[in-house]
C-alpha positions, 0 to 999 in steps of 0.5 A, a space after each residue: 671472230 677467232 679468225 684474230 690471234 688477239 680475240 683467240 689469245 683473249 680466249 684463252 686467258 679468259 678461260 684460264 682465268 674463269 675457271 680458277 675463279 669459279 672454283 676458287 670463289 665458291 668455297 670464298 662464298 661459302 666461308 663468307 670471306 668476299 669482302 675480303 677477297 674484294 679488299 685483296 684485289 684494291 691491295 693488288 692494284 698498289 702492288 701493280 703500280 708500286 711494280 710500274 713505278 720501279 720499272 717490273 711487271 704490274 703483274 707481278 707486284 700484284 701478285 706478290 701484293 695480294 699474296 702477302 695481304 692474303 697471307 696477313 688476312 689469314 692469320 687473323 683466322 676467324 677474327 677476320 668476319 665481321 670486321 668489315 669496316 677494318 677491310 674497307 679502311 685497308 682497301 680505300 687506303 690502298 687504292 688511294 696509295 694506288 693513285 699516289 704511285 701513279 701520280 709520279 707517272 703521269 704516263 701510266 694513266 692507261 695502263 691505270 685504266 687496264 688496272 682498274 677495269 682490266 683489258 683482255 684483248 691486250 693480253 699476250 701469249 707471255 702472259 697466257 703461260 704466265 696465267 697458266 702457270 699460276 692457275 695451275 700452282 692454284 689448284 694445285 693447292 686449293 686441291 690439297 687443302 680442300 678436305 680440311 678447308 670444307 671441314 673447317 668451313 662447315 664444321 669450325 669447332 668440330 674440324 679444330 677439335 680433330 685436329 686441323 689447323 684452322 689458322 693454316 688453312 685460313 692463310 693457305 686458303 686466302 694465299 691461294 685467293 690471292 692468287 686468283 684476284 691477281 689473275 681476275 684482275 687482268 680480265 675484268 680490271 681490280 674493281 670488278 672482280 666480284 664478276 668473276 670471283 663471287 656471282 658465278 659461285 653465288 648463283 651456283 649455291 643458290 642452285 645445288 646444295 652438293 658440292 661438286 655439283 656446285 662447283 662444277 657450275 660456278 667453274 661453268 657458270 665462270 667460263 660461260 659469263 667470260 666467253 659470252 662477255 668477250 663474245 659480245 663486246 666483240 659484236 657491240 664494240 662495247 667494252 669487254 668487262 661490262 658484259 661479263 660483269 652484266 652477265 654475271 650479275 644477271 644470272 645471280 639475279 635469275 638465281 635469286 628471285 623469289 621463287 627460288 627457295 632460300 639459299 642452299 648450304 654446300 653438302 659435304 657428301 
């Protein structure tokens, strides 16, 4: 199988990705914020074919997409939970607009279906540096906010009355999920970014209560699901997204069956 440069490129962009995921989505579990990361990946989608339409990377208008709607989300702070009927009124609209761009080009119906679904055997090593790059500014920050972003997640009132910044944190922290949706969407496509961005830190809370214990496995857990995905859809021919949302689903539902105690809050020790 790695015999092929296009399965090793596949790889490694799968590995890139997953891991970023993995750490990203668990702290996105914790502070309950998935519907949201999941309406950054539908406002990616616009972005990407807004670029397609006038002639640059779907990358990066996906990039600079979901980072402004992250950004917006995060201004809202804590008024963004609960408002889930507003998020799904944003990211319809925005997959409807979506759809309009590609209208007007006919020609980009596959590479709407790569956008969708995702296509990681078409990846290329521009891309791989390009999905490094940003994988590295990302955890670079959620690194430098992590402490505050904990303590605002788990202690909001107390992390505001010593002094942090909740509003801050929010943006910083949903800018750098933004990030994230935007290179999981190359893998698994803007619809199924729940696979990579939510499941493995799901399931990796269901297990440990500590957190880097947790956040070690959901990065694992990520890591595993992608390669194993890439794997399979190599043996069966079948297409690479279904395993590894099939696999990430499955290890949730192992985690969560009833003989398992109820779901662990991350320690901050």
């Amino acid at each position: 199988m790695l015999e092929y440069e296009f399965m090793r490129t596949a790889f490694l962009a799968a590995g890139i990705v997953a891991v970023l995921a993995g750490l990203v989505g668990y702290f996105l579990v914790l502070r309950g914020q998935t519907f949201a990361g999941h309406a950054l990946a539908h406002v990616g989608f616009t972005g990407a074919t807004g670029a397609v339409l006038i002639g640059i990377s779907p990358l990066w208008g996906m990039v600079a997409a979901t980072v402004a709607g992250g950004v917006g989300m995060g201004l809202f702070g804590e008024r963004l939970h609960n408002r889930d009927v507003a998020i799904g009124v944003v990211l319809a609209m925005a997959l409807g607009l979506g759809l309009l761009f590609l209208h007007f080009f006919t020609a980009y119906a596959t590479q709407a279906t790569a956008l969708l679904f995702g296509n990681v055997l078409g990846v290329t090593m521009h891309t791989i540096f390009v999905l490094l790059g940003l994988a590295l500014v990302s955890l670079g920050g959620l690194a430098a906010i992590a402490r505050p972003l904990l303590f605002a997640t788990l202690q909001p009132e107390l992390a505001e009355a010593k002094g942090v910044r909740l509003r801050l944190v929010s943006v910083l922290f949903l800018a750098l999920v933004a990030l994230a949706t935007a290179e999981c969407s190359q893998i698994v496509g803007v619809l199924l970014v729940f696979a990579l961005m939510v499941c493995p830190a799901a399931t990796a809370q269901r297990v440990t209560p500590r957190l880097g214990t947790g956040l070690a496995l959901a990065a694992a857990l990520a890591l595993a699901q992608a390669w194993g995905g890439l794997a399979l859809a190599y043996v069966t021919d079948w297409p690479t997204s279904f395993w590894i949302t099939a696999l990430s689903g499955t290890s949730y539902l192992v985690a969560a069956l009833p003989w398992r105690a109820g779901t662990p809050r991350a320690e901050a020790g």
